[in-house]
TORLOLO-577519 format. One record per residue (C-alpha): residue number from 1; z, x, y. Coordinates in steps of 0.1 Angstrom, whole numbers. Example, Ala and Ser with C-alpha at 12.3 -4.5 7.8 and 13.67 -1.06 7.14 Angstrom:
% TORLOLO-577519
num 1 z 78 x 123 y -45
num 2 z 71 x 137 y -11
***
This chain:
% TORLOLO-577519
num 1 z 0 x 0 y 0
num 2 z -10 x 13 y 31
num 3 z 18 x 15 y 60
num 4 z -10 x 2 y 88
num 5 z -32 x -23 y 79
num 6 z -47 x -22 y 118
num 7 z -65 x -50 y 126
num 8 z -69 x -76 y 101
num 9 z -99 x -81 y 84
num 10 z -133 x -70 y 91
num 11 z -152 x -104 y 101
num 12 z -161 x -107 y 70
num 13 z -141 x -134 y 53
num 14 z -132 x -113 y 24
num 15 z -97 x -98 y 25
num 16 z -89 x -68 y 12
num 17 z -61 x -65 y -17
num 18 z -35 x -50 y 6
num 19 z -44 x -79 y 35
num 20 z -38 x -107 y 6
num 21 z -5 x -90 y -6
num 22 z 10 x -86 y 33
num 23 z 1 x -128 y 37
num 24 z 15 x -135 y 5
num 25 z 50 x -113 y 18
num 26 z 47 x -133 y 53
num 27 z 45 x -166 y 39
num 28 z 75 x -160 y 18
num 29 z 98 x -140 y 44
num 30 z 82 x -155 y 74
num 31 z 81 x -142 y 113
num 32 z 103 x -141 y 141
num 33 z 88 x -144 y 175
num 34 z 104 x -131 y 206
num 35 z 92 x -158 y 227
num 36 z 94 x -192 y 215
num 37 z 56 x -201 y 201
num 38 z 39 x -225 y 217
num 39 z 21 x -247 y 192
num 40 z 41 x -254 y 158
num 41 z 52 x -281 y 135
num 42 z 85 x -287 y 127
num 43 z 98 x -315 y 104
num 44 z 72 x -336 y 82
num 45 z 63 x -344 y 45
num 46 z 47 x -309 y 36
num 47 z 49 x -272 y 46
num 48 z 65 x -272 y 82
num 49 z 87 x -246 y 108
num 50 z 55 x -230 y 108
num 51 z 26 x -219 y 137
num 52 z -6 x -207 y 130
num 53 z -22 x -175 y 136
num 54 z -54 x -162 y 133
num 55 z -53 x -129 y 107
num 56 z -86 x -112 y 114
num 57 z -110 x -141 y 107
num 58 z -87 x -162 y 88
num 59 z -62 x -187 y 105
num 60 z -29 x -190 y 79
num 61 z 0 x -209 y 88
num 62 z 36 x -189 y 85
num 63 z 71 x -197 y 85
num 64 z 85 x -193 y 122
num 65 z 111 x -216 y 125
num 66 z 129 x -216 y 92
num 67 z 159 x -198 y 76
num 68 z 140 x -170 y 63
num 69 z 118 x -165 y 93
num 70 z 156 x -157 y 114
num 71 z 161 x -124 y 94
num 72 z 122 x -119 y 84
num 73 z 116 x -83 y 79
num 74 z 86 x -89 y 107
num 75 z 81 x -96 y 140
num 76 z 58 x -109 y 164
num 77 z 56 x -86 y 197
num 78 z 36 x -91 y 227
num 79 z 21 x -61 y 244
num 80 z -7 x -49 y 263
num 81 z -35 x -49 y 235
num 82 z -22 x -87 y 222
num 83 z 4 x -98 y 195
num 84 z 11 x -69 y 175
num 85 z 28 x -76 y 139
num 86 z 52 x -54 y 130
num 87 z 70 x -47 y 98
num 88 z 107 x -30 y 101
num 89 z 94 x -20 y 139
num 90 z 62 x -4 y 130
num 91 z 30 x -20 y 144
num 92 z 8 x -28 y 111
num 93 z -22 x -59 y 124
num 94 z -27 x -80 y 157
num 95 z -25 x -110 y 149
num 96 z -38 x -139 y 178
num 97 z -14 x -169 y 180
num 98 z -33 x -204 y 179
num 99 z -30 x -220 y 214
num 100 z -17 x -254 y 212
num 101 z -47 x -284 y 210
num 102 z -57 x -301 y 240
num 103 z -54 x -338 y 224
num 104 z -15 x -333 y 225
num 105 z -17 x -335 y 261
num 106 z -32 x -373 y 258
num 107 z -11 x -409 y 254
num 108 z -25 x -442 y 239
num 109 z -29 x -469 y 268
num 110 z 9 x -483 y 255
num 111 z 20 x -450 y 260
num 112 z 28 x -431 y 227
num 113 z 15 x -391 y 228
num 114 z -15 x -385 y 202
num 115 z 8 x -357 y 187
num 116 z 31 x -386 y 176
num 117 z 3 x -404 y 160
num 118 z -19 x -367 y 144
num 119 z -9 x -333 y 145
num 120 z -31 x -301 y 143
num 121 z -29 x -281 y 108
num 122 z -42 x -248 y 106
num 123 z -69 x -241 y 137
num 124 z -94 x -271 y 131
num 125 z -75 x -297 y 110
num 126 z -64 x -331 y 120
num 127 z -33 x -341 y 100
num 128 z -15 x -375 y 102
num 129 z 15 x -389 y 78
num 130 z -1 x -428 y 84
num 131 z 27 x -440 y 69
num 132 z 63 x -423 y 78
num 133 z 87 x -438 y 51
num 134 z 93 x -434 y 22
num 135 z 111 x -456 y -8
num 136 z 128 x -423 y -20
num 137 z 140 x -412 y 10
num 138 z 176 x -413 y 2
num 139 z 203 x -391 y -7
num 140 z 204 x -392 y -43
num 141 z 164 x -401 y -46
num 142 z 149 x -381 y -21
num 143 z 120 x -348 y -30
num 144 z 148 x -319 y -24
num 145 z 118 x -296 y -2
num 146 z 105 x -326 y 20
num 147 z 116 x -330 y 55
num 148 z 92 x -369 y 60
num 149 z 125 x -387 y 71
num 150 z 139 x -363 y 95
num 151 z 103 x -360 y 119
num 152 z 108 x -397 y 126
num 153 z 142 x -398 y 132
num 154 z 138 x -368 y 155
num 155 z 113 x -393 y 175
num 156 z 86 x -365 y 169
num 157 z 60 x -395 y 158
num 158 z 59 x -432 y 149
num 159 z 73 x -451 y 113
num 160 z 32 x -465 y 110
num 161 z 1 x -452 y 123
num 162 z -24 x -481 y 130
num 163 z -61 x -477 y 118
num 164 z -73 x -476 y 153
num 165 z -50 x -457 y 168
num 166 z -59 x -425 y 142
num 167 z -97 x -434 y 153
num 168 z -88 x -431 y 190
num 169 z -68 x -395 y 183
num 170 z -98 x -387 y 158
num 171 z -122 x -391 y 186
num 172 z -104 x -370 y 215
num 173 z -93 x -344 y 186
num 174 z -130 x -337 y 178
num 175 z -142 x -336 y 210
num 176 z -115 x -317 y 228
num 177 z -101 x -292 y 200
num 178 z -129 x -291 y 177
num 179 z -118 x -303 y 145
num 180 z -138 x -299 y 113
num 181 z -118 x -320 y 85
num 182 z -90 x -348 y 83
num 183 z -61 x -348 y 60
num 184 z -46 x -384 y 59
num 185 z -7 x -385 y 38
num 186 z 15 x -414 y 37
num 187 z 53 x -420 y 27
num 188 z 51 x -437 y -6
num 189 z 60 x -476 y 10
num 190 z 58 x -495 y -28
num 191 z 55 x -486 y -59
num 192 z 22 x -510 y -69
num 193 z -5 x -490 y -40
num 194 z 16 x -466 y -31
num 195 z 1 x -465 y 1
num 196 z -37 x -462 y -7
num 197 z -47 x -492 y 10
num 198 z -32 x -486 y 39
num 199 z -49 x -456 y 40
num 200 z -83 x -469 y 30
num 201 z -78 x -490 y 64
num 202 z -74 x -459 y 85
num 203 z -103 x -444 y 68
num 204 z -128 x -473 y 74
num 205 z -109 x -469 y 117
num 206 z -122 x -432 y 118
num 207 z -160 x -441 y 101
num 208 z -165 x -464 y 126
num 209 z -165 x -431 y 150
num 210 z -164 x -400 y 130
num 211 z -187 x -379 y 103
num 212 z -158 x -354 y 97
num 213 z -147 x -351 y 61
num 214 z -116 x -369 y 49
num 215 z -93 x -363 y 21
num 216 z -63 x -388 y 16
num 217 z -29 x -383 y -4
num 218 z -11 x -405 y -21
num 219 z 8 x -411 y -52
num 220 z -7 x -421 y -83
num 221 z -16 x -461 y -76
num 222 z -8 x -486 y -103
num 223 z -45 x -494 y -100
num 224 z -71 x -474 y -108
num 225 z -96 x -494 y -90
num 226 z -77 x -480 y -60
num 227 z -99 x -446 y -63
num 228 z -130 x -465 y -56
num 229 z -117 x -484 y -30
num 230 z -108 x -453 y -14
num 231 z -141 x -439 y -17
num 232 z -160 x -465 y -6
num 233 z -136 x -469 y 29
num 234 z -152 x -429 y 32
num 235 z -127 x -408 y 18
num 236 z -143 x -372 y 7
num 237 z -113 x -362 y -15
num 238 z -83 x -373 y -26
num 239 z -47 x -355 y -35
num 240 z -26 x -365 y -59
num 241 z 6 x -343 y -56
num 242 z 24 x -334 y -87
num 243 z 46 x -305 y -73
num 244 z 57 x -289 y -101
num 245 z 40 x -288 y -134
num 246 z 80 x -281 y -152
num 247 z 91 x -314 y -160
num 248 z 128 x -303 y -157
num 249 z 122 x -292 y -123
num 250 z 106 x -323 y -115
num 251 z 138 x -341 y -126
num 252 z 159 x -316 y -105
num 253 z 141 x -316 y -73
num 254 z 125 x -352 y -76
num 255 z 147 x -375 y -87
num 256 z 129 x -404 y -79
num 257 z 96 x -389 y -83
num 258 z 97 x -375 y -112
num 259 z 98 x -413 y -129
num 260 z 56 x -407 y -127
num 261 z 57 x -383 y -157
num 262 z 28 x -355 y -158
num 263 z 7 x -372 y -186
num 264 z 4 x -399 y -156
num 265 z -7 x -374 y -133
num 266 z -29 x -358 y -159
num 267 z -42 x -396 y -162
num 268 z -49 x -401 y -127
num 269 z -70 x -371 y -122
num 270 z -93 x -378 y -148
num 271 z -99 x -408 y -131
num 272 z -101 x -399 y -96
num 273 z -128 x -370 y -108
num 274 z -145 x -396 y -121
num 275 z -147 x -413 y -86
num 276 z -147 x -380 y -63
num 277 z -161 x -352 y -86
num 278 z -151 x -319 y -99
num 279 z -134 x -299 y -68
num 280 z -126 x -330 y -52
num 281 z -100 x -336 y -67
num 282 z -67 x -315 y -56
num 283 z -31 x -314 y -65
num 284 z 0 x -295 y -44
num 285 z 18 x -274 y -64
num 286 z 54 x -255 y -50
num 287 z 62 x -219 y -73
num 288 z 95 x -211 y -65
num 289 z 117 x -242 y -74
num 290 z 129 x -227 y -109
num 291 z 99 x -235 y -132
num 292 z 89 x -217 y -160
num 293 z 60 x -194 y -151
num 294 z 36 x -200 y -181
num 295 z 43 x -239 y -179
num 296 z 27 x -238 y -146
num 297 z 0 x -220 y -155
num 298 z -5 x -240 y -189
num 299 z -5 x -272 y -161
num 300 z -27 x -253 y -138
num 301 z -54 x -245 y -167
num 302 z -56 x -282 y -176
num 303 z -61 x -300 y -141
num 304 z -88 x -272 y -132
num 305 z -104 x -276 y -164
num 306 z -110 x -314 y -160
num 307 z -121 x -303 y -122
num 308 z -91 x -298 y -102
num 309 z -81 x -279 y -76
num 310 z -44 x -264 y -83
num 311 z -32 x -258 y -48
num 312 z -3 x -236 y -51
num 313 z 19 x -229 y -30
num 314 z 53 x -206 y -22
num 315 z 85 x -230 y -17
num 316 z 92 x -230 y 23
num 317 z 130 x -237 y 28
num 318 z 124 x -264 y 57
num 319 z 157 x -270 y 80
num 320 z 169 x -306 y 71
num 321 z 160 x -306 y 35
num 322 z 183 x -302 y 6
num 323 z 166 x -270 y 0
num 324 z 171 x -258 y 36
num 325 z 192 x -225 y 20
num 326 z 171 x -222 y -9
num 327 z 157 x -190 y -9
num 328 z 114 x -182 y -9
num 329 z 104 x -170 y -44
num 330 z 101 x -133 y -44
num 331 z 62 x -118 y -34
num 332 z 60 x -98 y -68
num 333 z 64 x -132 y -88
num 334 z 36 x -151 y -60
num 335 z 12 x -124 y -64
num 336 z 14 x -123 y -98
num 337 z 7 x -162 y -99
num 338 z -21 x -162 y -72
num 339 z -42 x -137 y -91
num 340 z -38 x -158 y -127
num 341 z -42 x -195 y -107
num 342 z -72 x -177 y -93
num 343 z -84 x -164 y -125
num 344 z -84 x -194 y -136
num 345 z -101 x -214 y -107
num 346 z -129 x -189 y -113
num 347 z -134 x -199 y -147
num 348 z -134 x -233 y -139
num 349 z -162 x -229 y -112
num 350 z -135 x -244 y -90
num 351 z -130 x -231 y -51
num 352 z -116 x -237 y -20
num 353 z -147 x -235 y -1
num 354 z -163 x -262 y -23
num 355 z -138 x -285 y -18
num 356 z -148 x -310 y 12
num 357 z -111 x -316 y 30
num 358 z -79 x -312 y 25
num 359 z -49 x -287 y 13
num 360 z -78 x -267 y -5
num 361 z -106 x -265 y 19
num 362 z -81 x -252 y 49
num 363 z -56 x -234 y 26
num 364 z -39 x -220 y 58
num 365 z -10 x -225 y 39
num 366 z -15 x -206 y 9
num 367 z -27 x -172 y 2
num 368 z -49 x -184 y -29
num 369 z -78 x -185 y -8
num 370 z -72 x -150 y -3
num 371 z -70 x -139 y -42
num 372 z -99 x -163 y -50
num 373 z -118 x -142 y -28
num 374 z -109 x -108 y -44
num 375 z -122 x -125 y -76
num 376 z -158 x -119 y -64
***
């Protein structure tokens, strides 16, 4: 490993080894800033405390604002020549922070600020939670890592996004900040749709105004006609999160989730492949919670072999959850997972850049993009 890594990258969109290693390490240690940054998210249903940054001609998403990121080994430092990175005080990249979207600065004609209605993911995602509860958000139910209840209490954005209101923030998002995809999540509100048609609703909203590419994310639905449904509103991909592919660390960490066993997962991708395709087709998976390594992979080898996309991901210890002094999985054990999960996108003819929206296609929060990469 080389002490300076200079500036990252060379333009070319294909990290070296020791570029994909040092993001792996910041996404599990994170960064402290010595200014406070100005575009972040804090609190929400996924990976959160976090700001963007462009890494050479990347833009990953790292831990700023959590526990870990208070004692990181590395720091952010403004100077002369930009935002030097630095690693136990020596100067290894320059990194260039992600300036906070335009759109935020806009209100609906009632009054509520487009940030509480979408927030910006990575540097050209839109991202909106359309539906802010959730029936297993409570003490002995709740997903240990998820943070969806806290956002709302905070007053950081609104229990229900309305179909047109995600088109009107769409529209100014797009046109102001550039956005090139759409991630719509919900809260799961029932336990029939689980959300899905709500979401097919907000879909239909943005068609009316929007081309971009969609992916929506939801829980398995009771029924499987649901898929269609949302493909026809104009969904491009769908996510069905199964977060852990250990069923006792399901049980641990999801109480109330973990009722949907994995053979139900395993179900409802084959079906939702059937509706969006092979790549299409995403789930979220968090290494760090506990689970046995070759379970994960064993999980890993069977959704990308029926066509899809394993998104894994290292535990982030978000303030508020019950995890909030859990600590990050190690960077030896990530690595080491990264370069099999990649392996075995690769044999599955699986990739992040064929993937239309989503987790996947942006994968600012993962360094998996990275190691597919060093596969070529």
């Amino acid at each position: 490993m080389k002490d300076s890594l200079e500036r990252a990258g060379d333009g070319s969109g294909f990290p070296s080894s020791e570029i994909a290693w040092r993001l792996v390490d910041l996404q599990n240690k994170g960064i402290r800033t010595e200014s406070r940054m100005e575009a972040g998210r804090r609190g929400g249903a996924g990976p959160s405390d976090d700001a963007a940054f462009r890494m050479g001609s990347t833009t990953v998403m790292l831990p700023a604002f959590n526990g870990p990121a208070e004692s990181s080994p590395y720091t952010l430092v403004e100077g002369d020549d930009g935002y030097a990175l630095q690693f136990e005080g020596k100067t290894l990249m320059y990194l260039d922070p992600v300036s906070r979207p335009k759109f935020y600065d806009l209100t609906t004609k009632d009054g509520i600020a487009y940030n509480k209605i979408a927030v910006r993911h990575s540097s050209d995602v839109l991202a909106s939670t359309v539906i802010q509860s959730c029936i297993r958000w409570s003490p002995n139910d709740r997903c240990k890592f998820c943070a969806i209840g806290h956002s709302l209490e905070a007053g950081a954005t609104i229990a229900k996004k309305s179909p047109e209101q995600l088109a009107e923030v769409v529209q100014a998002a797009e046109r102001l900040d550039g956005i090139t995809q759409i991630t719509l999540t919900t809260g799961t509100p029932n336990e029939t749709d689980r959300g899905a048609l709500h979401l097919a609703a907000c879909v239909r909203a943005i068609r009316k105004i929007s081309n971009l590419p969609i992916q929506v994310q939801c829980e398995p639905p009771d029924d499987d006609g649901l898929y269609q449904v949302l493909k026809d509103a104009g969904a491009n991909t769908i996510g069905l999160h199964v977060e852990s592919f250990d069923e006792r660390v399901r049980r641990e960490m999801m109480p109330s989730k973990s009722a949907i066993k994995l053979e139900t997962y395993f179900s409802a991708f084959e079906k939702a492949v059937t509706v969006f395709g092979k790549n299409q087709v995403t789930t979220y998976v968090i290494l760090g919670m506990g689970e046995d390594p070759e379970l994960t992979l064993a999980g890993c080898a069977r959704a990308a072999a029926m066509g899809v996309y394993p998104f894994v991901v290292p535990l982030r210890p978000l303030r508020g959850t019950l995890l909030e002094h859990a600590e990050p999985p190690s960077s030896v054990y990530m690595e080491q997972m990264y370069r099999n999960v990649a392996g075995l996108l690769a044999e599955a003819e699986l990739t992040s850049a064929s993937s239309m929206a989503g987790c996947a296609k942006c994968g600012a929060c993962s360094a998996l993009p990275s190691f597919e990469k060093l596969q070529v």
